[in-house]
C-alpha positions in Angstrom: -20.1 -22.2 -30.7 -22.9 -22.4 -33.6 -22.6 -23.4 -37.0 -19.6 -23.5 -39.0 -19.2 -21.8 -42.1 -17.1 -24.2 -44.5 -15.9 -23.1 -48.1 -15.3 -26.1 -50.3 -11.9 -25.8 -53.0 -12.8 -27.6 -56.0 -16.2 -29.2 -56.7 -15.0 -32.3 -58.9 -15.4 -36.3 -58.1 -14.8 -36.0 -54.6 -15.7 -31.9 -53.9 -19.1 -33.0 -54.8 -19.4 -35.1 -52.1 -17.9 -33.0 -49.4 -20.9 -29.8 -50.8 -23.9 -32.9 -50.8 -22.5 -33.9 -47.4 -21.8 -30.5 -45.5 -25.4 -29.4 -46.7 -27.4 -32.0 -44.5 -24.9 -31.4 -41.2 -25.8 -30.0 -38.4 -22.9 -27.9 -37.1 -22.0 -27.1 -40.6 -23.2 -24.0 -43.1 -21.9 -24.6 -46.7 -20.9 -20.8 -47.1 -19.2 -20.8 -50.7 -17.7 -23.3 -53.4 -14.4 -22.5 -55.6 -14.0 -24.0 -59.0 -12.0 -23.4 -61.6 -14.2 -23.3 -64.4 -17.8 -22.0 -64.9 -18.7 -24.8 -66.5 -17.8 -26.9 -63.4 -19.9 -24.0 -61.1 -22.8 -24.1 -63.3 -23.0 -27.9 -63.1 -23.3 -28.1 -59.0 -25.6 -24.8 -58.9 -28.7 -27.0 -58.2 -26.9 -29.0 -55.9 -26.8 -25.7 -53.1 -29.0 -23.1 -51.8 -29.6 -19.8 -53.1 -27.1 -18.4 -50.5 -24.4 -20.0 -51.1 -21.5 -18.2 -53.1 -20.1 -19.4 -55.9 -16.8 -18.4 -57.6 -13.7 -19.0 -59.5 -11.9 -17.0 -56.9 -10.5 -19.6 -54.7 -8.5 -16.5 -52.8 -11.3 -14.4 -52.3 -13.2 -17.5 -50.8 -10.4 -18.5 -48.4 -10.0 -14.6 -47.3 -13.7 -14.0 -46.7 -14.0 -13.3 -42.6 -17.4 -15.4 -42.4 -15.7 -18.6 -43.8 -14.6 -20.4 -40.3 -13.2 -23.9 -42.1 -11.8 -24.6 -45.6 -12.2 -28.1 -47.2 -9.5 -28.5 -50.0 -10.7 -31.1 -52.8 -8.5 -29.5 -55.4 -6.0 -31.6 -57.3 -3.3 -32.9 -55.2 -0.2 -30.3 -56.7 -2.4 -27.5 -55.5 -3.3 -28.8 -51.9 0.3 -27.3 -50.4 -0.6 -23.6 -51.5 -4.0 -23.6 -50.6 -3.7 -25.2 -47.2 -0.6 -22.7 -46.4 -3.2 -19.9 -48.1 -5.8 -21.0 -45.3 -4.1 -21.4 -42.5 -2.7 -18.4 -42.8 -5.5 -16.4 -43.2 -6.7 -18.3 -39.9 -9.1 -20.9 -40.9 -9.1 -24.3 -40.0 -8.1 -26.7 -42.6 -9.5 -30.1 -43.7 -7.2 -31.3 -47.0 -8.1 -34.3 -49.6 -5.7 -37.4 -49.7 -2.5 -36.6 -50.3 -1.5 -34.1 -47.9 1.0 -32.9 -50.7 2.6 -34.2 -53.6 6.0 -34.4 -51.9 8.1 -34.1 -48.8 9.3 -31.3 -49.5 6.1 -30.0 -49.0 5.3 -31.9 -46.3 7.9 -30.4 -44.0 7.0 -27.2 -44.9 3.7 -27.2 -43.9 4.3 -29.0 -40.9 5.7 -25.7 -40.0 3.0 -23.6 -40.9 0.3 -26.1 -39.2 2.6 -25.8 -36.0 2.5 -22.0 -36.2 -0.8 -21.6 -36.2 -3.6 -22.8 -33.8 -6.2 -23.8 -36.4 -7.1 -27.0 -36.7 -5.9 -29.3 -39.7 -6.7 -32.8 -40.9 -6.1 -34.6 -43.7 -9.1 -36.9 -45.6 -7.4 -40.3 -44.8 -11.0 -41.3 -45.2 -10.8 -45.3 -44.6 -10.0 -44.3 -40.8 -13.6 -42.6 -40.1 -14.7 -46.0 -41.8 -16.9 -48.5 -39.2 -15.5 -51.7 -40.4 -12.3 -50.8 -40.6 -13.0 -49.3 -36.5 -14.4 -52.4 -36.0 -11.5 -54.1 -37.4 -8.8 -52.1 -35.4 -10.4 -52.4 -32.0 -10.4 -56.6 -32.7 -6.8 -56.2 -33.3 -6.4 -54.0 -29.6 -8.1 -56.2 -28.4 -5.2 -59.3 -29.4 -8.4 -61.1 -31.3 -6.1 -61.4 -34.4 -2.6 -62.1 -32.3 0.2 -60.7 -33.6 -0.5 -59.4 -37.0 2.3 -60.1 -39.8 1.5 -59.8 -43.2 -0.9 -57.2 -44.9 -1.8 -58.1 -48.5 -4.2 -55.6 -49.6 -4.6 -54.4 -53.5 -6.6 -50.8 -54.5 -7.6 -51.7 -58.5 -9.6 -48.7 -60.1 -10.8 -47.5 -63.9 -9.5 -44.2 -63.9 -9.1 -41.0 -63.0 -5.7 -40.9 -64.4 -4.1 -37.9 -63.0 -1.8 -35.3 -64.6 0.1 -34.3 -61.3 0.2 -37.3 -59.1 0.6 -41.1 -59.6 -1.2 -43.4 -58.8 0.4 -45.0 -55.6 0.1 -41.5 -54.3 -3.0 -40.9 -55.5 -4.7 -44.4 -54.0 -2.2 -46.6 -51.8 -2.0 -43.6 -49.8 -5.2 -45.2 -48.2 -3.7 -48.6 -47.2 -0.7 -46.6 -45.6 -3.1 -44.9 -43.4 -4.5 -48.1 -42.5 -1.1 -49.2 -41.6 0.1 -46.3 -39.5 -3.3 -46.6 -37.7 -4.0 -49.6 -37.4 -0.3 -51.2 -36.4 2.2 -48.1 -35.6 4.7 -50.3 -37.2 7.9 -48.1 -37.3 10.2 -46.5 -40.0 10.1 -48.5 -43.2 13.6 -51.4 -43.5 13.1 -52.0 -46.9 11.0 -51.8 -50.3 11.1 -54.0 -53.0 9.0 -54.2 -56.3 8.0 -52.5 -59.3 6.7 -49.1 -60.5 5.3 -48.4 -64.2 4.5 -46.3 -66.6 2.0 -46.9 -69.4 -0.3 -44.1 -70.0 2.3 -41.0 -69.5 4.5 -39.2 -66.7 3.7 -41.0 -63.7 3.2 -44.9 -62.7 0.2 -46.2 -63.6 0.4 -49.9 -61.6 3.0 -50.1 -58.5 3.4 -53.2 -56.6 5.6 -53.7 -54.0 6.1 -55.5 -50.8 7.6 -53.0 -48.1 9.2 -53.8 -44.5 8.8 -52.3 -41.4 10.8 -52.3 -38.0 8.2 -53.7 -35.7 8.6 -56.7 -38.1 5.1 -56.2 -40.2 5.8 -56.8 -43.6 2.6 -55.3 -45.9 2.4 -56.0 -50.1 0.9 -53.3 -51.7 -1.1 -53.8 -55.2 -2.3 -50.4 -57.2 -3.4 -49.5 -60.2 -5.8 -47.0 -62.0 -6.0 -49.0 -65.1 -8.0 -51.8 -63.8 -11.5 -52.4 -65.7 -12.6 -52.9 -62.5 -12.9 -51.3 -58.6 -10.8 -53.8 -56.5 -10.3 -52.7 -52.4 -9.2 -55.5 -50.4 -7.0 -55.3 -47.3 -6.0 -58.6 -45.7 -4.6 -59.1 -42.2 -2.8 -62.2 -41.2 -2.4 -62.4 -38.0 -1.2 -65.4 -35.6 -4.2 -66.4 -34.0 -6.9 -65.0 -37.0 -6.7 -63.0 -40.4 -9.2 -60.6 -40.9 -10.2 -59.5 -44.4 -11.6 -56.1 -45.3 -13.8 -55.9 -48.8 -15.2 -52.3 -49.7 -16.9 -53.9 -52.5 -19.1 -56.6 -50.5 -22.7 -55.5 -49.6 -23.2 -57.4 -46.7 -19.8 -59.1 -44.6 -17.6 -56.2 -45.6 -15.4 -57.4 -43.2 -14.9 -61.2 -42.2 -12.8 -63.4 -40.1 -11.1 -66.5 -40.6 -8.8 -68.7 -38.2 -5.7 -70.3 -38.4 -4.9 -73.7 -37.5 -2.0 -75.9 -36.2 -0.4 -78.4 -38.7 2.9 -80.5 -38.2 5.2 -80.4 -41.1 8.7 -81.5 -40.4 8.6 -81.1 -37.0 7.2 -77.7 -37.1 4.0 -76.2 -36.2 2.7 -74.1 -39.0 -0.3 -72.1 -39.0 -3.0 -72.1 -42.0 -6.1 -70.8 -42.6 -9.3 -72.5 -42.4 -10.4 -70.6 -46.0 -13.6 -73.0 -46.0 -14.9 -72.0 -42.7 -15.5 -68.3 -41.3 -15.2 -68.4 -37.6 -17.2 -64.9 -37.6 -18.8 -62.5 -40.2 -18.9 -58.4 -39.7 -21.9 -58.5 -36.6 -24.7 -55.7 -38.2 -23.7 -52.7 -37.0 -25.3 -49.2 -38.5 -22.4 -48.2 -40.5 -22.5 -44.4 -41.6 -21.0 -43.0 -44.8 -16.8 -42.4 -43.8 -17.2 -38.8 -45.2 -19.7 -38.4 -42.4 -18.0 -39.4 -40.0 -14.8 -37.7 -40.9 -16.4 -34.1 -41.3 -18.2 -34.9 -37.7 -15.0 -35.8 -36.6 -13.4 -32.4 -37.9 -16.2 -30.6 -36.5 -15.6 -32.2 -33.1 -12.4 -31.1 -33.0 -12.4 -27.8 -33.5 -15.3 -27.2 -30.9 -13.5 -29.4 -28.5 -10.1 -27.9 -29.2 -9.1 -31.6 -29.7 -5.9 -32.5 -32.5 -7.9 -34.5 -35.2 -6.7 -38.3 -35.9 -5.2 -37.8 -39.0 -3.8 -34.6 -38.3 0.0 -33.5 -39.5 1.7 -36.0 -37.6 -0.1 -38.9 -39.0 0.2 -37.1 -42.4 3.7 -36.7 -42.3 4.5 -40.2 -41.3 2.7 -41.4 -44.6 4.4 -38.8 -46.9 7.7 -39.5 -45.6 6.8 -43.6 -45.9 5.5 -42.3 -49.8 8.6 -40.6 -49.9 11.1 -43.5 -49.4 8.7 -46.3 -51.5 8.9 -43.6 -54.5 12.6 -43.6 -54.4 13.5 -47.3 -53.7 11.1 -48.2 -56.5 12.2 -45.3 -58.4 8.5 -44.3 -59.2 8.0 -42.6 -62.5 7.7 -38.8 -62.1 8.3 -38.3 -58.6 11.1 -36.3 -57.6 11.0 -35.3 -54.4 
C-alpha cells in the first residue's frame, strides 16, 4: 500500500493543523481541503501545493474515488453527517473531539462504523501524547499504587462555540484520559455545577463524578478563562503524578506520599516540597503526529485504532449522564 490520499473537512483552528501536519508525512498525500467559505480557502491557499483541490464542496470532496481517508475538523454538530457521509461512501474516517454532539448520535453511528470495514478514530488527541504514555505505562506498572482521585482542570480564552458547550467541547479530553488510563467502570454518581454566562450552552462546569471501580475524578472547565490552564493530577497510594501541558521542561512530575499517625491511623500525604522524580528527557513528538501515524498504521495494518468507536462511545455515553445529572445548559440529548 503507498501513500494515502486524505481530504481534510474544515480548515479552521485545528483543520489547519491536520493540512500543515499531513503535508510533511510520509504515507500521507494531502489530496483536497473543504471549507465553507472562500474567505477561509483563500487564507490556507499558500499553506498547500499547487495540486491540491480546494472547494466549498465538502460532498464532492468525500465522494471523489482518489480520496482513501477523510479527516473531519468541522464544527462538532456537523461531525455525525459527515462521518456517516464518509463511511458510506467507503473511506476511512479520522473525526475531531467530540465524536458527536449527543448519544443519540453516538449509537447511531456506532452502527454505521460496525457496518462498514473502514477504519474510524476519533482525535482524543492527549492519548497519542508521550507524557501522558509515559504516565500511563508508570501506572501499569503499580509505580503510582492504586490511583484514587483525579483533579485535573482545562481553563481556556475562547473559542466559544455556538453548537457545543464547553465540557463537551474541552473535558472531553480528561475523560479520554480516564477511560485510557484507568478503565474505571460505568459512572455511580455526579455532583456539581453547570453555567451559563455568555449564551445557550455552559460556559464553566465543575463537577466531581464517581466511578465503580472506586476512582473518583473532579473535573474543572471553562472557556472564559484569561488564561490556558491544563493540569491533570493523579493521586495515587504509593505516588501522585502530575501532568502540566503548559510547563516547558518537567511536563510531567512525580511526587510521593508519606506515612503519618493521626488518631491512630496511618494517613498518606504528599511530600509537595520534594519531587521524588522529574519527566526523564525523552524526544516527545507533536500528539497530532503521532495520532495521524497511528491512523495510518492502522489502516495498513488492518488494526482497530485506540480511540476507535468503542472508546468513543464509552466517553459520550459518560458526557451523556454528566450533562443530565448536572443538567447542562443546552444539551438535550
Amino acid at each position: 500500500m503507498g501513500k494515502l490520499n486524505f481530504a481534510v473537512i474544515g480548515a479552521g483552528r485545528f483543520g489547519k493543523h491536520y493540512i500543515r501536519i499531513l503535508q510533511d508525512t510520509n504515507d500521507a498525500e494531502l489530496f483536497g481541503v473543504a471549507a465553507n467559505t472562500a474567505k477561509t480557502l483563500d487564507l490556507i491557499k499558500n499553506d498547500v501545493g499547487s495540486s491540491t483541490i480546494l472547494t466549498n464542496n465538502d460532498d464532492s470532496l468525500i465522494k471523489n474515488k482518489n480520496v482513501d481517508c477523510v479527516v473531519i475538523a468541522a464544527p462538532p454538530s456537523t461531525h455525525f453527517g459527515l462521518a456517516k457521509k464518509a463511511l458510506e461512501a467507503g473511506k476511512n474516517v479520522l473525526v475531531e473531539k467530540p465524536m458527536v454532539a449527543s448519544l443519540k448520535e453516538a449509537k447511531l453511528l456506532k452502527g454505521i462504523v460496525k457496518k462498514h470495514k473502514s477504519a474510524f478514530m476519533v482525535g482524543h488527541q492527549y492519548l497519542y501524547n508521550d507524557y501522558v504514555r509515559y504516565l500511563s505505562h508508570s501506572i501499569k506498572k503499580g509505580l503510582l499504587g492504586k490511583p484514587e482521585i483525579v483533579i485535573a482542570k482545562y481553563l481556556y480564552p475562547e473559542p466559544v462555540r455556538n453548537d457545543i458547550g464547553c465540557f463537551w467541547d474541552a473535558g472531553t479530553h480528561y475523560m479520554s484520559m480516564i477511560q485510557h488510563l484507568f478503565n474505571p467502570g460505568p459512572i455511580t454518581e455526579v455532583e456539581g455545577k453547570s453555567i451559563s454566562v455568555t449564551g445557550k450552552f455552559d460556559d464553566f462546569t465543575s463537577a466531581i463524578i464517581k466511578f465503580r471501580s472506586g476512582l473518583i475524578a473532579s473535573l474543572t472547565v471553562s472557556w472564559l478563562y484569561p488564561e490556558k490552564t491544563r493540569k491533570f493530577m493523579v493521586l495515587g497510594t504509593k505516588q501522585a503524578a502530575v501532568f502540566d501541558d503548559f510547563e516547558e521542561n518537567d511536563k510531567l512530575k512525580f511526587f510521593p506520599r508519606l506515612k503519618t499517625i493521626k488518631n491512630n491511623s496511618i494517613y498518606g500525604i504528599l511530600d509537595a516540597n520534594h519531587v521524588k522524580s522529574a519527566m526523564p528527557s525523552i524526544n516527545a513528538k507533536e500528539p497530532l503526529k503521532n495520532e495521524i501515524g497511528h491512523f495510518i498504521g492502522c489502516i495498513k495494518n488492518n488494526k482497530k485504532p485506540l480511540t476507535g468507536i468503542e472508546h468513543s462511545y464509552q466517553i459520550t455515553e459518560w458526557l451523556d449522564k454528566i450533562s443530565r445529572e448536572l443538567k447542562m445548559p443546552g444539551y438535550k440529548g
